[in-house]
Phi, psi and omega in degrees: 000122185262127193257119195252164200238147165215153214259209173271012154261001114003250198305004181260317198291330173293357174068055150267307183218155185252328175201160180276359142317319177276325186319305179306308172301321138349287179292310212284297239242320187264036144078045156261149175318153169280298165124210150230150196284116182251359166192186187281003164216020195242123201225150170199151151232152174287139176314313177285356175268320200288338219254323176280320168290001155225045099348285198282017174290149174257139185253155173296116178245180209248096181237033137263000000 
C-alpha cells in the first residue's frame, strides 16, 4: 500500500486550511491531526488521517 502524504501547501491548494496560525490552532484545540515531523521544518499528513477529520466535522446546514 503506498501511503501518499501531504504537506501544508496540500492542505492550502485543497482549500483546507488558509494559514498556518489556524493550522496550529487546529492541531491545539479542534483534534486535527498532528502529522509526522519528515524533517526539522517539514510536517506532513497521511491523506487517510486528513479524509477522517473531515468527516468527523460537523457541516452547516441550511436552515433558513
Amino acid at each position: 500500500m503506498n501511503t501518499q502524504y501531504l504537506r501544508f501547501k496540500d492542505l492550502q491548494a485543497a482549500g483546507i486550511v488558509n494559514n498556518r496560525a489556524t493550522l496550529s490552532r487546529w492541531i491545539r484545540q479542534a483534534g486535527f491531526p498532528s502529522g509526522v515531523l519528515l524533517g526539522p521544518n517539514t510536517r506532513a499528513w497521511t491523506e487517510d488521517e486528513i479524509e477522517q477529520w473531515l468527516k468527523s466535522q460537523p457541516t452547516a446546514s441550511n436552515t433558513f
